[in-house]
N, C-alpha and C positions, 0 to 999 in steps of 0.2 A: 704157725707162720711157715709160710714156703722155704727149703731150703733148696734150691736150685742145683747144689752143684756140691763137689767133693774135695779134699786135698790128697794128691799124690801118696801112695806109702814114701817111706822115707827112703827107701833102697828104690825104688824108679824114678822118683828125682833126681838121685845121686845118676842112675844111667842116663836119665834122661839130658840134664847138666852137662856130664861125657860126653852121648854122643853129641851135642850142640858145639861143643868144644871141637870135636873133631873134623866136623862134616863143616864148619868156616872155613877149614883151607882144602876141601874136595874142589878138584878139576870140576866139577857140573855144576853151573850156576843156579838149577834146581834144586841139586842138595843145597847150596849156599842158601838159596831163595826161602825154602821149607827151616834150614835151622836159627837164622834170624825170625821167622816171625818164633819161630819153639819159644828162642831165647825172651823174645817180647813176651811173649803169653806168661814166661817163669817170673818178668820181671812185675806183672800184675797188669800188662793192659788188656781189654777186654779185644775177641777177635774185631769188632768192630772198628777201634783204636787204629788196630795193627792197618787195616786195607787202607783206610784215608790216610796214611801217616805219606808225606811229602820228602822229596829230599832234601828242600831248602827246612824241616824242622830237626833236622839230624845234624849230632855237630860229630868230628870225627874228634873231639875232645869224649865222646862217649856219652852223651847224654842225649837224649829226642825230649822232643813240646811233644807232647799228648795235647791234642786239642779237646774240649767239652763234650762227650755224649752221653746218652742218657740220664740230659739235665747234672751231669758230675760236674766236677771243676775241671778246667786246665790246668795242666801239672807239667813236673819236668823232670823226668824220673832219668837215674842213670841204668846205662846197660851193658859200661865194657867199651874199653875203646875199639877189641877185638871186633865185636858185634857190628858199633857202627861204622867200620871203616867196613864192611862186607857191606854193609849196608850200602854205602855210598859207591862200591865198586860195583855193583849187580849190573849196571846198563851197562857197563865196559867189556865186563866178563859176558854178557848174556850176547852183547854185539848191538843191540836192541834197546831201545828206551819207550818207557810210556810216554806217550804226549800228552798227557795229564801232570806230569813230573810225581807221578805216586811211584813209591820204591816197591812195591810190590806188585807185579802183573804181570799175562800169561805168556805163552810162546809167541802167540801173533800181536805182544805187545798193548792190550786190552788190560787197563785196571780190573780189580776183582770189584763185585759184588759185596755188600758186606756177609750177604746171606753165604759166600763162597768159604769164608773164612770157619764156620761153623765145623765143617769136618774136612771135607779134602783139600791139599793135598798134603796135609799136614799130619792124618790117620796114620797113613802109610807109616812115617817119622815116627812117631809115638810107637806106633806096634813094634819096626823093627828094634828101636831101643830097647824096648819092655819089654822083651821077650814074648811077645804076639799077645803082651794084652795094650787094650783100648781105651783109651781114656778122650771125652772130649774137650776141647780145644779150652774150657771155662772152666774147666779142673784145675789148668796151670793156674790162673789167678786166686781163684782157693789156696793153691799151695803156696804163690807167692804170699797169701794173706798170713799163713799161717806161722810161715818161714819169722817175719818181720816180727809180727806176736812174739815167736819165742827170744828174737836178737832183744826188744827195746820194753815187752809186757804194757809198751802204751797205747789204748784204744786211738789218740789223737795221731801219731804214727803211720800207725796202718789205716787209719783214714785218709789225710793225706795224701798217703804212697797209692792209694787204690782210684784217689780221685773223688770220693764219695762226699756227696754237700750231705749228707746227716749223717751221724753219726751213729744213729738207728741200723742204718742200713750194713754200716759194719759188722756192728752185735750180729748181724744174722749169720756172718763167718765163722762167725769166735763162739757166740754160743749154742750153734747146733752143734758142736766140735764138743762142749763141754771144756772150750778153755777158759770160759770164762765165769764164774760163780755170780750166782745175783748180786750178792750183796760185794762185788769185786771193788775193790778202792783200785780206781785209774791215777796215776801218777800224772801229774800236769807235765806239758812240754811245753820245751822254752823256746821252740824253733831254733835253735842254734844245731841240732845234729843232722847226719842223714843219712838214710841207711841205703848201705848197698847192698840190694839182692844177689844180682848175678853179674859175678866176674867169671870171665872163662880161666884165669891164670891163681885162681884163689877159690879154692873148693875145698870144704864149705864153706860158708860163708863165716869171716871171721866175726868175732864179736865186737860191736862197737862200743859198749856201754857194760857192764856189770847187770844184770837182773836181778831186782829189789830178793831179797829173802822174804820167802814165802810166810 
């Protein structure tokens, strides 16, 4: 089976996370602009997610609608209230608004492409974090997959959180990784919890739940 994509070592997350933290209260509303979508990518949406994402689906309580792509579910993932309140300040700080009402778009004002969202201007970010290495933009949601995996150990979870209508399509995170054993016993969920990936004021990620003993 195709494995598409990779997760983060665990110390360029940690930078990566940092500098996302940081570069929210930078004067440039394109450092602003590049480290919400980072933050989006860590929190598991795919770049595609990120470009269509509007400002009426962002609440400044910290959580965005993810709309449906790639045949996935809509979901409603949290991100920080830090995050979305940059989010919702980007036309104010930039001077500039899309007339699409999409929260991300260029100098002259132009929503992105999705096909935009695949490397620049986002490279840049990444490297200078990492210390000049590169990672693509669909590594973060690897890493956000992987993240969730170790908080809750439940495949339903990190399906869920990812958006994914089969739960096939998860396994292909978890077991090219080797987290996940054939013959794994998934722990049923009750919908009652939820997991927060990325807080900028709470790093790591604190634990929600206990992890069953192995």
């Amino acid at each position: 089976m195709r494995f598409p994509g990779f997760p983060l070592p665990d110390d360029d997350a940690a930078r990566l996370a940092d500098a996302v933290r940081r570069q929210l209260r930078n004067r440039s509303w394109l450092q602003r602009r590049e480290a919400c979508a980072v933050a989006l990518g860590l929190c598991g949406l795919r770049g595609c997610e990120v470009v269509r994402l509007r400002l009426p689906e962002v609440d400044a309580g910290g959580r965005v609608l993810v709309r449906a792509a790639k045949r996935g579910r809509q979901r409603t993932v949290e991100v920080g209230e830090d995050v979305a309140r940059c989010m919702l300040e980007l036309p104010r700080v930039a001077m500039r608004r899309c007339a699409t009402g999409h929260v991300f778009f260029s100098r002259s004002g132009a929503r992105f492409a999705c096909s935009d969202s695949k490397e620049e201007p986002y490279k840049a970010f990444v490297r200078r974090a990492c210390e000049g290495r590169v990672y693509a933009f669909h590594c973060l949601r690897h890493t956000a997959a992987v993240r969730v995996w170790r908080e809750c150990r439940d495949l339903l979870v990190v399906q869920s959180y990812l958006g994914h209508r089969h739960s096939a399509t998860t396994e292909v995170y978890l077991r090219g990784l080797g987290l996940m054993g054939g013959d794994a016993v998934l722990p049923p969920w009750d919908g009652r919890e939820r997991v927060v990936l990325f807080n900028p004021d709470d790093l790591p990620v604190r634990r929600l739940r206990p992890v069953p003993a192995a």
